[in-house]
Each structure stands twice: as C-alpha cells, then as structure tokens.
Residue frames relative to the residue before (quaternion, step in Angstrom):
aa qw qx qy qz dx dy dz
X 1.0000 0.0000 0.0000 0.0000 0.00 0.00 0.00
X 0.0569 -0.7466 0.6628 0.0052 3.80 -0.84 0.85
X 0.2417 0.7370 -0.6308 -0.0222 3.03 -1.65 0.16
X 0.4832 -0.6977 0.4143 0.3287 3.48 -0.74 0.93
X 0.6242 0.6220 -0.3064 0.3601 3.69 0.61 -1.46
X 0.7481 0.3466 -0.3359 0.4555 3.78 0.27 -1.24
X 0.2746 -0.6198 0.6970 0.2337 3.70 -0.66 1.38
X 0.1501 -0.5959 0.7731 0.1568 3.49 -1.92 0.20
X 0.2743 -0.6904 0.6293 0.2283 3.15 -1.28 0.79
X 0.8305 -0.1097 -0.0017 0.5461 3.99 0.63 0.38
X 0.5298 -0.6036 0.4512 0.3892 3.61 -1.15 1.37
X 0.2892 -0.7583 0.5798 0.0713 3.62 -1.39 0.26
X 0.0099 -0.6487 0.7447 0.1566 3.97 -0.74 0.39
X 0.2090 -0.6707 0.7113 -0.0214 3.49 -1.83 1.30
X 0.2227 -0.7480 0.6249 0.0200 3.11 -1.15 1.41
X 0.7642 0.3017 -0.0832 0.5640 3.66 -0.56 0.41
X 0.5037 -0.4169 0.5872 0.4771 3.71 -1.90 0.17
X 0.0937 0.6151 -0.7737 0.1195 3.80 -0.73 0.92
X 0.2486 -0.7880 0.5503 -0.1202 3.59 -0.08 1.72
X 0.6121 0.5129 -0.3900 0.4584 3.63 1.26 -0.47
X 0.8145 0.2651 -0.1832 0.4824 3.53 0.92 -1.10
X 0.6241 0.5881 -0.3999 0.3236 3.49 0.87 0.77
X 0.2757 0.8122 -0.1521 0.4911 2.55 2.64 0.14
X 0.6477 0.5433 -0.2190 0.4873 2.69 1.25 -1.25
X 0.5850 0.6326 -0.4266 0.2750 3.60 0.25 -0.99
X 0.6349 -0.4661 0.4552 0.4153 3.32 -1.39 -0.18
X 0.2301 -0.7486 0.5633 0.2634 3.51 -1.47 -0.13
X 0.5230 0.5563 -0.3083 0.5674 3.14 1.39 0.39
X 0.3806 0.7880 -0.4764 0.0855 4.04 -0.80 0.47
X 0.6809 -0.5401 0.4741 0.1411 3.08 -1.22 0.73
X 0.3315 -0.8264 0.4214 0.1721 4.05 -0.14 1.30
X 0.3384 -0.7780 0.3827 0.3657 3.67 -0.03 0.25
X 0.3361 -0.8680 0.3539 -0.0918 3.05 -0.34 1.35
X 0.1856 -0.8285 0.5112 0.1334 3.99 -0.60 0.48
X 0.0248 0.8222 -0.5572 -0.1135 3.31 -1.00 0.53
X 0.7138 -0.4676 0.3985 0.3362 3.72 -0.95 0.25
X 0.6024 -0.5092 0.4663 0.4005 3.22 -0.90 -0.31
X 0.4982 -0.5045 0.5167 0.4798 3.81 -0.80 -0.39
X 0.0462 0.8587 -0.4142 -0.2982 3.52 -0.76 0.31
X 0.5748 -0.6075 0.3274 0.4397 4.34 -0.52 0.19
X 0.6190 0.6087 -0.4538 0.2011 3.17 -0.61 0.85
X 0.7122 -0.5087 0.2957 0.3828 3.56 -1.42 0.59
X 0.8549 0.3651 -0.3050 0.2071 3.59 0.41 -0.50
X 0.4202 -0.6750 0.5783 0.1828 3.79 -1.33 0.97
X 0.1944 -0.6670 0.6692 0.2637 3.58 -0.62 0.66
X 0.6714 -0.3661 0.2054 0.6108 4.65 -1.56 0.36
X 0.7495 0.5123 -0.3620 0.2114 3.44 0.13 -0.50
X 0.3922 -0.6885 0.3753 0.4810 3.66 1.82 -0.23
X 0.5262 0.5377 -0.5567 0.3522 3.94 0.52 0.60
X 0.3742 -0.7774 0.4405 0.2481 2.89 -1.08 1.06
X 0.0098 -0.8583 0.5091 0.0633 3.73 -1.34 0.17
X 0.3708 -0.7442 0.5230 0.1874 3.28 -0.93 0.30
X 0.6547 -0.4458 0.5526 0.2592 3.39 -1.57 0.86
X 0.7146 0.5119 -0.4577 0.1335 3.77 -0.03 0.22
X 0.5913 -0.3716 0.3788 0.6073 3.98 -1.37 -0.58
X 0.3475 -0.5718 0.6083 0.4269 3.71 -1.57 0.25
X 0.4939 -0.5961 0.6165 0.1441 2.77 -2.21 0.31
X 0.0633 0.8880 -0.4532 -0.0448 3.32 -0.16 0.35
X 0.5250 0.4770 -0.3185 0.6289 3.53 1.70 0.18
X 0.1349 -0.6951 0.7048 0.0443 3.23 -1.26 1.17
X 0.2622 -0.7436 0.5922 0.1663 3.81 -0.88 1.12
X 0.1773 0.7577 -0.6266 -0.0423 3.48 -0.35 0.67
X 0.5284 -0.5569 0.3949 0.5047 4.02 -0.60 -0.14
X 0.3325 -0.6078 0.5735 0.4372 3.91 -0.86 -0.01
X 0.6858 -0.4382 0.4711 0.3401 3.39 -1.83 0.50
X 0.0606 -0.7733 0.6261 -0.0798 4.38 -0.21 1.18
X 0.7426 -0.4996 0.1962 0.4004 3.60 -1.32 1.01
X 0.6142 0.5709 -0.3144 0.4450 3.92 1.15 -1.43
X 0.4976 0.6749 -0.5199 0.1631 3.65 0.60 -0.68
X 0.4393 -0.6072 0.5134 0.4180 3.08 -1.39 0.51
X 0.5976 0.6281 -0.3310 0.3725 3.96 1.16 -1.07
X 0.7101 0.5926 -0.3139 0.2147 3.54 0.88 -1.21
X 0.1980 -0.8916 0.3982 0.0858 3.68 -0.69 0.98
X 0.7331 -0.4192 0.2089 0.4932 2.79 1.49 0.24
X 0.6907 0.4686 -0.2997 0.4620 3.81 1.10 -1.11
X 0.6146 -0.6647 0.3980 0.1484 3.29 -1.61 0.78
X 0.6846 0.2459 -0.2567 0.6364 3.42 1.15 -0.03
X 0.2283 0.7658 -0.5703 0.1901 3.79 0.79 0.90
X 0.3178 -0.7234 0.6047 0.1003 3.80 -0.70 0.91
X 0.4645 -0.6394 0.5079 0.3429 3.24 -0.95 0.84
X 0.6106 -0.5165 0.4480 0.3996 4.02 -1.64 1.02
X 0.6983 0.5362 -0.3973 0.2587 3.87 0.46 -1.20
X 0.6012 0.4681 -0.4016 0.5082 3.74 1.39 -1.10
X 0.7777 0.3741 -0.3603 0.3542 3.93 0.00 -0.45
X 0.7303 0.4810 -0.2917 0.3875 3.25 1.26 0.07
X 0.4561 0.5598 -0.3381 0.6035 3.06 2.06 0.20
X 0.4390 0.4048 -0.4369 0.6727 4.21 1.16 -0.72
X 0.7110 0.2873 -0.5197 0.3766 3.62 -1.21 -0.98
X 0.4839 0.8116 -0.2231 0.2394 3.35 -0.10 -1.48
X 0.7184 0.2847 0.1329 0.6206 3.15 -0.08 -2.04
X 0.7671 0.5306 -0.1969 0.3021 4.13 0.51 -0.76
X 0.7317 0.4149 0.1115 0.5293 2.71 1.13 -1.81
X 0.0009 0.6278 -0.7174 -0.3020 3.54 -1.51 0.05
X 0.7849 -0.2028 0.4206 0.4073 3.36 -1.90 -0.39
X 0.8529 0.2395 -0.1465 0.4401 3.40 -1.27 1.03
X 0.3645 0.6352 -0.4479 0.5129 4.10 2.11 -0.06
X 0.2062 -0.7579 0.5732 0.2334 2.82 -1.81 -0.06
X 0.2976 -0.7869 0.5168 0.1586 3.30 0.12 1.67
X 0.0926 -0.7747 0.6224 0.0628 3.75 -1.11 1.09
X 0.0425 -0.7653 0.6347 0.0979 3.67 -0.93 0.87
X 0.3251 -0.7531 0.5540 0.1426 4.00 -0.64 0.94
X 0.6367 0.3189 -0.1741 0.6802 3.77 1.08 -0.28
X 0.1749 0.7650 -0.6198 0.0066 3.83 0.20 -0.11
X 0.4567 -0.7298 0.5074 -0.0379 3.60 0.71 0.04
X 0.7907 -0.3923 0.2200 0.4153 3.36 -0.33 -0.74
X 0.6086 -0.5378 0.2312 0.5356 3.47 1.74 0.55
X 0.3218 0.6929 -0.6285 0.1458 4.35 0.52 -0.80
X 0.7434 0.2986 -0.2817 0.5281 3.81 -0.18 -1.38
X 0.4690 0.6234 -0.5096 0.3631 4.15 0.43 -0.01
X 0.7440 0.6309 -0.0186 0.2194 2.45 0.45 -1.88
X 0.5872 0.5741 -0.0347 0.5696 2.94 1.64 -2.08
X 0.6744 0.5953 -0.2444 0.3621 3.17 0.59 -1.43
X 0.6929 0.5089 -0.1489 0.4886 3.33 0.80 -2.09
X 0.6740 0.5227 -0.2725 0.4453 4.03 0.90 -0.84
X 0.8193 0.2485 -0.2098 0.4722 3.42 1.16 -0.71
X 0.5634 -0.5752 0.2951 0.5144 3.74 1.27 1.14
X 0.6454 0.3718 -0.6045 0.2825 3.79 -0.25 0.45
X 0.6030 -0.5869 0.4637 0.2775 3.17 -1.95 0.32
X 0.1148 -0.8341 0.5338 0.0782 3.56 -0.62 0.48
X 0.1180 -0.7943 0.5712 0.1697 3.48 -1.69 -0.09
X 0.0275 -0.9145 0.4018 0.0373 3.52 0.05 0.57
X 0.1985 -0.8764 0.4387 0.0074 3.66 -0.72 1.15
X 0.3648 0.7682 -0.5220 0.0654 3.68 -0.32 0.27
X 0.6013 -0.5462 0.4267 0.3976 3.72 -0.91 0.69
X 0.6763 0.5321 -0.3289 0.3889 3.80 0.26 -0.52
X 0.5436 -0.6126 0.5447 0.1805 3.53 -0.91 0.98
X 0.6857 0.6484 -0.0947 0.3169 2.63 0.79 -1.96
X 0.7717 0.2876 -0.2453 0.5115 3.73 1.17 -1.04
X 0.5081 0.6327 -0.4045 0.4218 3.32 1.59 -0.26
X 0.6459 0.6290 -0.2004 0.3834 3.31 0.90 -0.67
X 0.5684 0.5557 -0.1958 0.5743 3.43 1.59 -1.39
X 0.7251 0.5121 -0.3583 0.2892 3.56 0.71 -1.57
X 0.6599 0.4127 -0.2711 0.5663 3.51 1.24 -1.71
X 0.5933 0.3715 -0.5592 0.4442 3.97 0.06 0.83
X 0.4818 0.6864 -0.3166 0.4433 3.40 1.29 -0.35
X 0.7548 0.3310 -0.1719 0.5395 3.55 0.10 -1.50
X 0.7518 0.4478 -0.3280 0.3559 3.50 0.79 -0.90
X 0.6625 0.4162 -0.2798 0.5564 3.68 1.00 -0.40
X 0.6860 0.2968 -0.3083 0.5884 3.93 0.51 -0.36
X 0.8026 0.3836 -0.2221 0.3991 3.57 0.30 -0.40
X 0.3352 -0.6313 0.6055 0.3499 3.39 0.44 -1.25
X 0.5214 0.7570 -0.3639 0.1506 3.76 1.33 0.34
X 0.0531 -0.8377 0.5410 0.0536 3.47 0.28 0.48
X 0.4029 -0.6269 0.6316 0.2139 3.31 -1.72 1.25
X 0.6897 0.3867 -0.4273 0.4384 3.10 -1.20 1.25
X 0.8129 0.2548 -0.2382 0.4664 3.21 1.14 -0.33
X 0.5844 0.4843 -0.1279 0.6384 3.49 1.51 -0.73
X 0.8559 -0.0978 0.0468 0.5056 3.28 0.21 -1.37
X 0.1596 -0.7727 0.5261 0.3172 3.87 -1.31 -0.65
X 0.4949 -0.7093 0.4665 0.1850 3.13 -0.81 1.42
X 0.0360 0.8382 -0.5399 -0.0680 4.03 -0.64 0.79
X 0.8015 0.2735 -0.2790 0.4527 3.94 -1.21 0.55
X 0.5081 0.5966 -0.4960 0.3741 3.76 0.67 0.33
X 0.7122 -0.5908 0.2460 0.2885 2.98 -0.97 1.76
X 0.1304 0.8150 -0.5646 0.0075 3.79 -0.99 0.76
X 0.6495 0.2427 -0.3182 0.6465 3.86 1.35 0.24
X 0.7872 -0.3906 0.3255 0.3490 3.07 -1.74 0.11
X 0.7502 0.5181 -0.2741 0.3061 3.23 0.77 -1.26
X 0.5106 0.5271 -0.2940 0.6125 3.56 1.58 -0.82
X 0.8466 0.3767 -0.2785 0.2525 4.00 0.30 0.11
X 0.6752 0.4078 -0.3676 0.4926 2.35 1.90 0.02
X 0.3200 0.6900 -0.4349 0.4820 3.62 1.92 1.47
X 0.4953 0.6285 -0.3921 0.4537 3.56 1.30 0.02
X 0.2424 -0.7826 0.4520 0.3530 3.31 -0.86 0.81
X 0.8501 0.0332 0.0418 0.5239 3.99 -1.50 0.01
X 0.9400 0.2018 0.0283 0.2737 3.09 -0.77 -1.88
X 0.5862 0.5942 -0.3595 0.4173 3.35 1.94 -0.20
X 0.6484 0.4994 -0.3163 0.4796 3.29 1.66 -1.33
X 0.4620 0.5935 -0.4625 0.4695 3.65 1.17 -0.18
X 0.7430 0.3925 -0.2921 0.4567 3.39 -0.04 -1.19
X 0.6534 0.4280 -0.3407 0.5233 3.89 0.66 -0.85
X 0.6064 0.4018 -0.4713 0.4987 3.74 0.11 -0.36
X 0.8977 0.1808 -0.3065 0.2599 3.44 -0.16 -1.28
X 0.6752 0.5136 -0.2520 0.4656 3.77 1.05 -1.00
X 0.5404 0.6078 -0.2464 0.5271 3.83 1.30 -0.44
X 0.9188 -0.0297 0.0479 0.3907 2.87 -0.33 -1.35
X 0.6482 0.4302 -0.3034 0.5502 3.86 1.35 0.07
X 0.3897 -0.7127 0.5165 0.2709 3.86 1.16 0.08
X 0.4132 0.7356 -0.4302 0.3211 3.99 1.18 0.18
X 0.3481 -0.7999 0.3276 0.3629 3.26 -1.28 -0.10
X 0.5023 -0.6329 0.3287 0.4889 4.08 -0.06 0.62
X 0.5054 -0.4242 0.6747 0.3307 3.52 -1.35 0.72
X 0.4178 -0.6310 0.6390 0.1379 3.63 -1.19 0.92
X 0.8152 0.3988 -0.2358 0.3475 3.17 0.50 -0.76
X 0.4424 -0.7222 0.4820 0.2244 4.14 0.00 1.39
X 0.7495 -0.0760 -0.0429 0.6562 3.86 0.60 -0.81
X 0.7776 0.3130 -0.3659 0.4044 3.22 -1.96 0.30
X 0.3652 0.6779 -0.5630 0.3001 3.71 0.67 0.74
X 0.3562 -0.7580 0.5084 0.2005 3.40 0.58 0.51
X 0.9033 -0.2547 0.1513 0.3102 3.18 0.18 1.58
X 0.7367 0.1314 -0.1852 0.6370 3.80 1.12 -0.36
X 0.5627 -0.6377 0.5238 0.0495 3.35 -1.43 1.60
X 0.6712 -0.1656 0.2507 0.6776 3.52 1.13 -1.08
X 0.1710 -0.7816 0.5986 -0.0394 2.60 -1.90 0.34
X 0.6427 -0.6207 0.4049 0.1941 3.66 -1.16 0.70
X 0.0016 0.7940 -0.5229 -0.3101 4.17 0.13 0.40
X 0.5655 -0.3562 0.4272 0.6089 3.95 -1.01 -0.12
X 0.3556 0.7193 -0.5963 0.0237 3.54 -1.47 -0.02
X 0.8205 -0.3840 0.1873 0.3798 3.11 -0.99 0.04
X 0.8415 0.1681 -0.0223 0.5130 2.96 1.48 -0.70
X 0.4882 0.1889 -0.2976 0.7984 3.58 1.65 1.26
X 0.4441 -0.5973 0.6464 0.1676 2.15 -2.15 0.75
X 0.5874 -0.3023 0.5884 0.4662 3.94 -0.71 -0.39
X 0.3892 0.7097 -0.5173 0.2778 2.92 -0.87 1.75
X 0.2326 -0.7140 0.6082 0.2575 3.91 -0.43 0.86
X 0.2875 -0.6469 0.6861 0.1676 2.68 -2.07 0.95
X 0.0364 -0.8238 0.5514 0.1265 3.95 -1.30 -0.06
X 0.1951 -0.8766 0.4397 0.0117 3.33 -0.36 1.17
X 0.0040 0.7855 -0.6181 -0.0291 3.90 -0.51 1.41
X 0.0484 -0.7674 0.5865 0.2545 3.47 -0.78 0.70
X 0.4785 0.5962 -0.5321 0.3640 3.27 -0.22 1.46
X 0.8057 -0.3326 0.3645 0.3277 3.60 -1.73 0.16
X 0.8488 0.1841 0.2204 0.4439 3.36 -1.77 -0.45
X 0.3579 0.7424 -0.5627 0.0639 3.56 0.31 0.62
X 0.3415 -0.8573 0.3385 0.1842 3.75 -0.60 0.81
X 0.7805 -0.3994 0.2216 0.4268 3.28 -0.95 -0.57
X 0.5321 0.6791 -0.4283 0.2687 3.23 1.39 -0.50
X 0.6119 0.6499 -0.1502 0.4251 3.05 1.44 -1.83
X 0.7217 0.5183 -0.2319 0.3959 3.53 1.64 -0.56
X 0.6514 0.4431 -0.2851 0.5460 2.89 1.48 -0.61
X 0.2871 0.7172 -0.3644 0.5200 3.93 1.44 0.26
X 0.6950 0.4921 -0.1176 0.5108 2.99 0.50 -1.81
X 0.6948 0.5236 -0.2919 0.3973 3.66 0.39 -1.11
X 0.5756 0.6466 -0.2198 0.4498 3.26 1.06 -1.31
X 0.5895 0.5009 -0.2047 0.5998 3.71 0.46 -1.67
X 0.7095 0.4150 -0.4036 0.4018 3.79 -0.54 -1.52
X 0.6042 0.6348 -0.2681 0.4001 3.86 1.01 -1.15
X 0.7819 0.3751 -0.2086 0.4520 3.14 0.26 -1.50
X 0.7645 0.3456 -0.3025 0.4523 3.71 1.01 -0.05
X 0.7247 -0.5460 0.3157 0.2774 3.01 1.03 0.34
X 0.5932 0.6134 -0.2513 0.4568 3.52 1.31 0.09
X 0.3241 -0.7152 0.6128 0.0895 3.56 -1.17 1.53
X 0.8057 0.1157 -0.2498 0.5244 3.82 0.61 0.41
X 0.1210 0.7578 -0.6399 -0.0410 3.32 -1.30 0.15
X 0.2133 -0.7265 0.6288 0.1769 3.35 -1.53 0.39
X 0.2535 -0.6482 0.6842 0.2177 3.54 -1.63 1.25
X 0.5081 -0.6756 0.5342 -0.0049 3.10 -1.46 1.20
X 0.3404 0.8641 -0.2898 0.2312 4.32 0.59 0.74
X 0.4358 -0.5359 0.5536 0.4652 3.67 -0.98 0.35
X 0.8992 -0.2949 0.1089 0.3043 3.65 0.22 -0.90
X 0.3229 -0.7626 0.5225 0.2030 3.78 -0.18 0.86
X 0.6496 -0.5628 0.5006 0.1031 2.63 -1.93 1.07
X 0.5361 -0.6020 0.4420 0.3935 4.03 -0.51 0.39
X 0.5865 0.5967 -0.2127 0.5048 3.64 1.46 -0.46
X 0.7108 0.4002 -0.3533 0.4580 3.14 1.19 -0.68
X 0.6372 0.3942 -0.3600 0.5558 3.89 0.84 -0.71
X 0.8198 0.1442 -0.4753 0.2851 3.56 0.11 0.98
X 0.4422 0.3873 -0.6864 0.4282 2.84 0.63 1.47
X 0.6506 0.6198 -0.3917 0.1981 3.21 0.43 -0.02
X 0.5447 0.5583 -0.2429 0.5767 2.78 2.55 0.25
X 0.5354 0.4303 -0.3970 0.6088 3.21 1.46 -0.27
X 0.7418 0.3272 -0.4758 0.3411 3.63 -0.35 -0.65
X 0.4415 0.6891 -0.3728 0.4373 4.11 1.40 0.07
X 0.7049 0.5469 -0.1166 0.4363 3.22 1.25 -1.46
X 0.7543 0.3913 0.0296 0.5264 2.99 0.58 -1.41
X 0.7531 0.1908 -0.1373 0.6145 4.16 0.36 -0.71
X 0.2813 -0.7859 0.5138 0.1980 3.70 1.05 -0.35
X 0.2850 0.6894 -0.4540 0.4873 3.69 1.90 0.81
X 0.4189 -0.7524 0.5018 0.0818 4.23 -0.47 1.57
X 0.1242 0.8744 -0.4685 -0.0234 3.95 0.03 0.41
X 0.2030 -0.7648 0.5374 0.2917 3.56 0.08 0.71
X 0.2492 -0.6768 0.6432 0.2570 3.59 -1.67 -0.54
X 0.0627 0.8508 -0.5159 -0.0778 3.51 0.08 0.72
X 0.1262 -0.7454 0.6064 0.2465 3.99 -0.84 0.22
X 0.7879 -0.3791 0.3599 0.3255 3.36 -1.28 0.29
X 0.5106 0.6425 -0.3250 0.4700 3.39 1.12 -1.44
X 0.8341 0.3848 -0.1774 0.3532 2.91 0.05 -1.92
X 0.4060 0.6147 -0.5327 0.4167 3.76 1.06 -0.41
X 0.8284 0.3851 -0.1669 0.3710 3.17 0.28 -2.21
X 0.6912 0.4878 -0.2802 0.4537 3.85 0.66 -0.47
X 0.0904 -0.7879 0.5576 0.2451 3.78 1.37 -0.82
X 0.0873 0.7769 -0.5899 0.2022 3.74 0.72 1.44
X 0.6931 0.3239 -0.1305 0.6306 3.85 1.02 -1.09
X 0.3066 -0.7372 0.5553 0.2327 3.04 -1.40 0.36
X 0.5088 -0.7210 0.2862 0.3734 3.49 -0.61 1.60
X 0.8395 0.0972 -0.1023 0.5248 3.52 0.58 -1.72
C-alpha cells in the first residue's frame, strides 16, 4: 500500500493486532501493481506511449531465495529481494509508504528502506519482528530508535504469557537467553535449547514451561534429559516454581553434582538474576 499524502513522522515495525496504530493508516491505497519491461520500437499509440506488436508476459522468472544465498535469513516463507523490489518499484515513488501486514521476515522492509520510501510493517510473531530488526541492522546499518520504532512486543509478564507455545519458546530462549533453539518442535527429548561450549558458555540445556508453580517432578525430568545429552548445567525456563522444585534442585547438585538454574519470567524481563 503507498500513498503520498499521509506524512509519517518515522517508519514503524508492529507486533501483535495493535488496532490503535493501524488506525492510523490511510484508508485510501494504491494496489501493487506489475509492469513489463519497456519495449523497442517505432510505434506511439494517440496518446504518444510507445508499444510493441507482441504476446504479454505475465510470468516473471526470478530464482527463489536457496540455503547459499547471500539474502536468506533463515525464515520459511522468505521471498526472494528482486520480486519485492520489482512490486515497490513499479508501485511506489520515493518518499511512499510501502505497508506490509504479514511482513514475515522483513523482504518489502528491507526493499522499501533501500529504495527511500517509508514503510510500516506488522505481523503477530515476535519472533519475525525480532529477525527483521537483525535484518535492517546487519544488512543495512538500521537501528530501531533511530530509523524506526518498534511497537506491541511483549514487555510484562502478563503480555507473555499471551504468546502462543513456540513463540514464547523462541522469545524465552533466542530473545532473551541468547541460546540456541532445539530445531526440533516435538520429540526434543526434554530440552528446548541449549548452550554450545565457547568462549563464553559453558554447555548447557535449556527447558521451557509456560506455566505456574512448576515442581520437582518436571525437575527431575529435566535432570534426566540434561543426562542423556550429556550436560553438567542446565536452566528451567518458568512463570513460577514450586518450593519443591528448588530443593531438588539442591539435592540433584549435592548428590549427582548436575547445576540447575531456576529462572522466572520476571527475572528474564527485569535481568534481576544472572542468566549464564
């Protein structure tokens, strides 16, 4: 969607149905259109455009976005840069404001931001909001706060625990623990993510419960897993633990000599505990 008339006073990424600032938008807009190439030739039709004698094209061949790319970020419905940059392009002028409601992993952002128009991009997922502003900032040099401002992405407890499953996964561990995500959605045998050795971590499973009062059973679970992979620390991931759980998590310290953090949400959002 473009339009010249609706000044913005700064591009925007939207997390969530935020219904106040989508209000804002225009109600007027401009379909995204394709055009052809130009083509060579002598004739002017009354109006002085030129054209050619030929079949239309209506299929554009562009390649899709494959693991080697330099563009590819990782997200599963990523569109290759050339198709969104042929829409903008062909749609838009300099200084529009190209809107994408699914943005997804950021492409028309991206496009958008490279070819001087303003933009605004919305999608319900943390997760792609999160990918995009590593996007703009590593290919671009875009940084939120200066360029753009990022609105509705979870910041209390009560808004995180509105995320569904696999986002509050992904936001607990890749967000807010810098870890990496088990790949695998089911059969993960018990760890969500996980710590590599490096310079800075040790080797360590993560496990994520979005729920209450979690107890010891779920800890001694946890122990198990941390075992079967081989790991001397791990961290459970929770709104809140049971008084049972933090003492087994001293016995299984004592006794198996196997480290177990507790972490709560709070403490994600407040950084009161250090994580690693």
């Amino acid at each position: 969607m473009t339009n010249q008339n609706h000044l913005w006073k700064t591009n925007k990424l939207i997390c969530g149905d935020n219904l106040e600032e989508l209000a804002k938008l225009p109600k007027e807009s401009v379909d995204l259109i394709y055009i052809d190439p130009p083509f060579f030739s002598h004739k002017q039709d009354e109006q002085g455009r030129w054209y050619a004698d030929v079949l239309p094209v209506d299929v554009w061949e562009i390649p899709a976005v494959i693991n080697v790319s330099k563009e590819r970020v990782g997200y599963p419905t990523q569109k290759p840069e050339a198709l969104l940059r042929k829409i903008i392009e062909a749609s838009s002028n300099k200084g529009d404001v190209v809107a994408d409601f699914f943005c997804g992993c950021g492409t028309a952002i991206a496009i958008a931001q490279q070819l001087g128009r303003r933009w605004v991009g919305t999608d319900i997922s943390p997760t792609a909001i999160k990918i995009i502003q590593k996007r703009l900032k590593q290919f671009l040099g875009v940084v939120e706060g200066v360029n753009y401002v990022v609105i509705g992405m979870p910041t209390t407890v009560e808004e995180v625990k509105k995320l569904e499953p696999f986002e509050f996964q992904n936001w607990v561990v890749i967000d807010k623990m810098r870890a990496n995500l088990n790949r695998k959605k089911v059969g993960d045998m018990g760890l969500d993510g996980y710590y590599p050795r490096s310079v800075l971590t040790e080797e360590a499973g993560i496990q994520v419960k979005q729920s209450d009062g979690v107890g010891r059973n779920v800890v001694d679970n946890f122990e198990t897993a941390l075992k079967r992979a081989g790991y001397k620390k791990g961290y459970i991931v929770a709104f809140s633990f049971s008084k049972g759980a933090y003492e087994e998590v001293a016995r299984i310290k004592n006794k198996e000599g196997l480290e177990i953090k507790l972490i709560t949400i709070e403490e994600l959002l407040t950084k009161k505990k250090p994580i690693i």
